[in-house]
N, C-alpha and C positions, 0 to 999 in steps of 0.2 A: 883265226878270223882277222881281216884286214883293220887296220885303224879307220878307213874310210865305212866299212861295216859296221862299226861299234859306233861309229858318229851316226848313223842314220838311225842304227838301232836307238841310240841315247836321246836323237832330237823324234822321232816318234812317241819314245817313253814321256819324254817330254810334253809335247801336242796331247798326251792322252790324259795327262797328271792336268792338264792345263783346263780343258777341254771339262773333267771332273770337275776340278775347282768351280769353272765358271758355274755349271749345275747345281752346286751345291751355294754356292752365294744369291744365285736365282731363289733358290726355297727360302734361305734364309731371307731374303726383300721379302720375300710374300709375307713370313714371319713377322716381321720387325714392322713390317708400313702395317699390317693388323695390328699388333700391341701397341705400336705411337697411336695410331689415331684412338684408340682405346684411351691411353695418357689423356691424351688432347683432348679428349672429352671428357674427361673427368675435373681437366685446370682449368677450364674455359675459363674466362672471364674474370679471372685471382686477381684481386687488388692489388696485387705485387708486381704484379706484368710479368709472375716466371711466367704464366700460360706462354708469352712469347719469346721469351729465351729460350724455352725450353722447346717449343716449336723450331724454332732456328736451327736449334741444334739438331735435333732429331730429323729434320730435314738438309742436313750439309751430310750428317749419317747416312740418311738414305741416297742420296747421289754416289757419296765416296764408296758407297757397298755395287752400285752401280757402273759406276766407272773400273773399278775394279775387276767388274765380270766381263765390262768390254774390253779391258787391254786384256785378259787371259787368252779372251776368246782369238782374240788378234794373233797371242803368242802362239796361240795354239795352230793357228791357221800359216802361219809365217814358219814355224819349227815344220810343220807337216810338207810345206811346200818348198823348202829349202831341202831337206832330206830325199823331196822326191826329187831335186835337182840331182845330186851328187854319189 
């Protein structure tokens, strides 16, 4: 098998490992934004003001889990279409 065959084979493996990920970070958000707001109902209003720290947090959480599924899905889509170039 050519070098140039194991590159296309590798960046498909790639796109599909990627491709997975992002599905699996998807469920996981559905997860995690049910258990926070669960949290978050529970600290409402804490004299302490975690309710709002911990809001913050839990919400920079749920973007970075976010953004995370869209650069996959990019990688995935960029490995996919590179490999069908070459």
């Amino acid at each position: 098998m050519s070098q140039v065959q194991q590159l296309k084979m590798q960046l498909h493996q790639v796109a599909t490992d990627a491709t997975q990920g992002a599905a699996s970070l998807g469920g996981f958000k559905q997860r995690f934004a049910s258990s926070s707001a669960q949290v978050l109902a529970l600290i409402q209003g804490s004299a302490t003001k975690a309710d709002a720290d911990i809001s913050e947090l839990l919400d920079a959480a749920g973007r970075a889990v976010e953004q995370a599924s869209e650069a996959l899905q990019i990688a995935a889509r960029s490995c996919k279409s590179y490999a069908d170039q070459i």
